[in-house]
TIMI-98885 format. One record per residue: residue number from 0; x, y, z of N, C-alpha, C in turn. Coordinates in steps of 0.05 Angstrom, whole numbers, plus 32768, in hexadecimal, padded with zeros to 4 digits. Layout:
N
 doke   nu   nv   nw  cau  cav  caw   cu   cv   cw
  NUM    X    Y    Z    X    Y    Z    X    Y    Z
...
% end
This chain:
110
 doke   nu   nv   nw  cau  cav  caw   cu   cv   cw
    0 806D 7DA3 814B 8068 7DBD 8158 804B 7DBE 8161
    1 8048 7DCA 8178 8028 7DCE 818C 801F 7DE5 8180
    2 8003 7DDF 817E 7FF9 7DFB 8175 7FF7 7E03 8197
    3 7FFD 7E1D 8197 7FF3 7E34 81AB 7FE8 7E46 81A6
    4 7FCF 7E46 81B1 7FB9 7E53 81AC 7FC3 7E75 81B0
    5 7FC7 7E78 81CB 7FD6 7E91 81D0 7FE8 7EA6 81BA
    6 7FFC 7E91 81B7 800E 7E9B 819C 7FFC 7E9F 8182
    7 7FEF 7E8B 8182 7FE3 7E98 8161 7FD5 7EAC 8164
    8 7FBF 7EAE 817D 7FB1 7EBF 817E 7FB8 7EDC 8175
    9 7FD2 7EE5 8188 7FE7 7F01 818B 7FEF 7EFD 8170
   10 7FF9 7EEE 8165 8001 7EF1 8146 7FF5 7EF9 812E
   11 7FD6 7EEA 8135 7FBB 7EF3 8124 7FB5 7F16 8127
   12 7FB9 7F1F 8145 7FB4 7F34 8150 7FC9 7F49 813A
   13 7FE6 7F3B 813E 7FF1 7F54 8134 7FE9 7F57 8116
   14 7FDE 7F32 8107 7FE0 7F36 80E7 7FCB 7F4C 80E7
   15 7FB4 7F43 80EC 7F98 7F54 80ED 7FA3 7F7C 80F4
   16 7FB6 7F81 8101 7FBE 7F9D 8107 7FD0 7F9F 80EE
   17 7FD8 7F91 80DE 7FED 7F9C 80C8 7FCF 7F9E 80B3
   18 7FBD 7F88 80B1 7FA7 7F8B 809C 7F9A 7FA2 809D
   19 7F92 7FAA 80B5 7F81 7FCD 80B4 7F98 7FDF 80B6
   20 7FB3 7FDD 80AE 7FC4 7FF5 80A7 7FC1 7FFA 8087
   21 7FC1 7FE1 807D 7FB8 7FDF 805D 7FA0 7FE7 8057
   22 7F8E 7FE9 806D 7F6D 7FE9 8069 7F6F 8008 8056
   23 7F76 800C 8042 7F73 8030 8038 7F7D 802A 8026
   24 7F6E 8038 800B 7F6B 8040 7FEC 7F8C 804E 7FEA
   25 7F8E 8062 7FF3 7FAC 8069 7FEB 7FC7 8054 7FF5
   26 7FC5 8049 800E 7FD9 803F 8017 7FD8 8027 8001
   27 7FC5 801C 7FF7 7FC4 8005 7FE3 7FD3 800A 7FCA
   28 7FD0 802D 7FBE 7FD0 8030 7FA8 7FF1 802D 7FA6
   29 7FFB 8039 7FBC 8019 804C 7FC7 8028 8027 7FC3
   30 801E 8012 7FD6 802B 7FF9 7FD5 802E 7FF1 7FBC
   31 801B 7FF3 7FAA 8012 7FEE 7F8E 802E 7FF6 7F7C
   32 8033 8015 7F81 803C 8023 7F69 8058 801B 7F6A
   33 805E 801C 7F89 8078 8017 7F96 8086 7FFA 7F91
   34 8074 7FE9 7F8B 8079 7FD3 7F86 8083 7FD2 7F5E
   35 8071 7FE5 7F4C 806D 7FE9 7F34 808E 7FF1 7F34
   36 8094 800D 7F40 80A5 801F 7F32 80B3 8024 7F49
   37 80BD 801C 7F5C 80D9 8016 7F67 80D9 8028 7F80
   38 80F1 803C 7F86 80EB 804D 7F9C 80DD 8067 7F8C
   39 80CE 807A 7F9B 80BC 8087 7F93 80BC 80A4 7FAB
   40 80BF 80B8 7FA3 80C6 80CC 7FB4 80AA 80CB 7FC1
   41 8099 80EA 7FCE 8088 80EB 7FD8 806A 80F5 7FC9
   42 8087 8111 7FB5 8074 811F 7FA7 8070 8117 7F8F
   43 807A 80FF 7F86 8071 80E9 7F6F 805D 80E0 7F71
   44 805A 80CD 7F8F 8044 80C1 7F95 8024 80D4 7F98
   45 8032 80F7 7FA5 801C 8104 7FA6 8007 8105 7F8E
   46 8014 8103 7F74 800E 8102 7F5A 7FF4 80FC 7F57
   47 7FFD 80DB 7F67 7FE7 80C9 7F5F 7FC8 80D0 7F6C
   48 7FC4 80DC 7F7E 7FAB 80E4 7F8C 7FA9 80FE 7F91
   49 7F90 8107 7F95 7F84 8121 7F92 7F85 8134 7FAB
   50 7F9B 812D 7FB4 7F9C 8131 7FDA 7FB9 8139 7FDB
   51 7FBB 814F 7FEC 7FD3 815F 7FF6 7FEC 8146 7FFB
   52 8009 814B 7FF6 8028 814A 7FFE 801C 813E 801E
   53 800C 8148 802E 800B 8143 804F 7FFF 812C 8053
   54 7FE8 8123 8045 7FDE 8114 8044 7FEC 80F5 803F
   55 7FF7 80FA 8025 8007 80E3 801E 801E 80DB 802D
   56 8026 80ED 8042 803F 80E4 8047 8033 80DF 8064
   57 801A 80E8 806E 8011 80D5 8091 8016 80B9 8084
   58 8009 80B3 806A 8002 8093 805C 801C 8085 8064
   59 802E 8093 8055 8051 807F 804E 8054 807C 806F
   60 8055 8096 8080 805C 809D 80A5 8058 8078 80AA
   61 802F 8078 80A9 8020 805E 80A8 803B 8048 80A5
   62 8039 8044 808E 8045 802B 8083 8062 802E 808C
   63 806F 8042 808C 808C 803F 8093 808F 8033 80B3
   64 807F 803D 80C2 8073 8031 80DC 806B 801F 80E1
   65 8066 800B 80D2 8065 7FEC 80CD 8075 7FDF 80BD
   66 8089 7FE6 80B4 809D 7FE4 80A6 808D 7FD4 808A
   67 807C 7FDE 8073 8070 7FDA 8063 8089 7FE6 8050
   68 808B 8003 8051 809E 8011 8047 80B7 801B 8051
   69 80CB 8022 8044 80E0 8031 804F 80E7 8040 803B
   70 80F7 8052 8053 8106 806C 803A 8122 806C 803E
   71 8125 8077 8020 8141 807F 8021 814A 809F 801C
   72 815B 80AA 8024 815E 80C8 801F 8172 80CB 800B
   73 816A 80D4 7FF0 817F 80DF 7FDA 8178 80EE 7FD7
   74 8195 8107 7FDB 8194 8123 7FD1 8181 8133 7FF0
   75 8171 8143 7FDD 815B 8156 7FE5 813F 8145 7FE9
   76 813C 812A 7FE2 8127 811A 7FDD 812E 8104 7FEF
   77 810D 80F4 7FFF 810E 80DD 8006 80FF 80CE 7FF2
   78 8107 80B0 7FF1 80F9 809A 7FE1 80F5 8087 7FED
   79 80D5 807E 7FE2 80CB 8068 7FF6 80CD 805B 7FEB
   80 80CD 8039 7FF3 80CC 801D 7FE8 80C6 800A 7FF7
   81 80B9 7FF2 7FE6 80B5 7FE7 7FFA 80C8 7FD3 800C
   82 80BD 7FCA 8026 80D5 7FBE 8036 80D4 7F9E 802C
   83 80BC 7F94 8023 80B3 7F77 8023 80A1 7F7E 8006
   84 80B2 7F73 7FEE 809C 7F70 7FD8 807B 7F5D 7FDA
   85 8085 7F41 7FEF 8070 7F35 7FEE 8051 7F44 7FFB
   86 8056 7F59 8000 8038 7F73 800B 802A 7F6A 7FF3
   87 8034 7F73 7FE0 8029 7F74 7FC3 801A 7F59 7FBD
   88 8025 7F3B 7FC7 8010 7F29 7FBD 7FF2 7F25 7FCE
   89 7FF7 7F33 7FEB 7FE8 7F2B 7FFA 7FD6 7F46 7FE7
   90 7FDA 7F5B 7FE3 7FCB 7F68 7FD3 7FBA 7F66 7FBA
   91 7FC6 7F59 7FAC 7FBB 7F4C 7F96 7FA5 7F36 7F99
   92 7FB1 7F20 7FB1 7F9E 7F13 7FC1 7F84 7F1D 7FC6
   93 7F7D 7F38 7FCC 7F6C 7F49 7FDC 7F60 7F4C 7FBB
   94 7F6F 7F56 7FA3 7F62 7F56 7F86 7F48 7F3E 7F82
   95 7F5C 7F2E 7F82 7F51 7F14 7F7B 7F2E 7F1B 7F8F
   96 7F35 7F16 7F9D 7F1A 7F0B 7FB7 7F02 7F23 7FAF
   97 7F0F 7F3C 7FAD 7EF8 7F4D 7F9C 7EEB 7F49 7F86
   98 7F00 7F44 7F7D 7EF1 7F2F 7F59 7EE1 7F22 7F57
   99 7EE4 7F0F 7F6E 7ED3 7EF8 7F6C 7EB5 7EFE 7F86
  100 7EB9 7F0C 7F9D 7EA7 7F23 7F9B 7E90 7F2B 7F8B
  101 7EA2 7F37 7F7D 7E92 7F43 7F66 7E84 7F39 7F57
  102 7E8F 7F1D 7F4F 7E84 7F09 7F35 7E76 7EFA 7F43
  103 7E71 7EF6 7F60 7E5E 7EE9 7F71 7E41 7EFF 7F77
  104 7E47 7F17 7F75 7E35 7F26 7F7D 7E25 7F2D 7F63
  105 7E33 7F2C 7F4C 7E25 7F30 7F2F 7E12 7F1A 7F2D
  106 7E20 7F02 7F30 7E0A 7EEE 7F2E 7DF5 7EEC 7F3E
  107 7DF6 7EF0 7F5B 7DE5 7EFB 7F6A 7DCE 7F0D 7F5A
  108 7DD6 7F1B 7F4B 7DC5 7F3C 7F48 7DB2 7F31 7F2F
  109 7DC1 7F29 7F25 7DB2 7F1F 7F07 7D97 7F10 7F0A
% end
C-alpha cells in the first residue's frame, strides 16, 4: 500500500478535530464516568460538576455529535453511553503523558 500524502493529511485533519472535541475537563470526566458506570442519565452526570443541567447537556449535544456518545430513551429519562469504549484508552494515554510531564518537570524544578 502507497502512502498518500493527501489522504493522511484529511485523516490527521479529522483525528486532530475529534482531539479538541475532547480538549475539556467535563467532557473528559463525562467519558470517564460513562465508561466507569454504564449508561448514565443527564441529571446524574449533572452531579458530578458545579454547573447547571444546560451546561452538561451542550457537553453530551458535543460528543453525541461526534458520535463519542449516544443515547438511549427509557421511560421519562435519556441515557448516555458510550459509542466506542476504546475513547477511554486514548484517555488514559493522555493520563500517562501528564505523569510523566509532571515527573519530568519536578526534576526539572529541584
Amino acid at each position: 500500500m502507497s502512502f498518500d500524502k493527501k489522504y493522511s493529511y484529511e485523516v490527521a485533519k479529522l483525528q486532530a478535530e475529534i482531539i479538541k472535541v475532547l480538549a475539556h475537563p467535563i467532557r473528559i470526566i463525562i467519558i470517564n464516568y460513562l465508561k466507569k458506570n454504564g449508561p448514565t442519565s443527564v441529571s446524574e452526570l449533572t452531579k458530578l460538576f458545579d454547573v447547571k443541567i444546560s451546561s452538561v447537556s451542550k457537553h453530551l449535544k458535543i460528543l453525541k455529535d461526534y458520535h463519542i456518545v449516544k443515547d438511549e430513551k427509557k421511560g421519562n429519562y435519556i441515557y448516555y453511553s458510550l459509542t466506542l469504549d476504546c475513547i477511554t484508552d486514548f484517555i488514559s494515554c493522555t493520563f500517562e503523558i501528564a505523569r510523566n510531564i509532571t515527573e519530568k518537570n519536578k526534576k526539572i524544578l529541584e
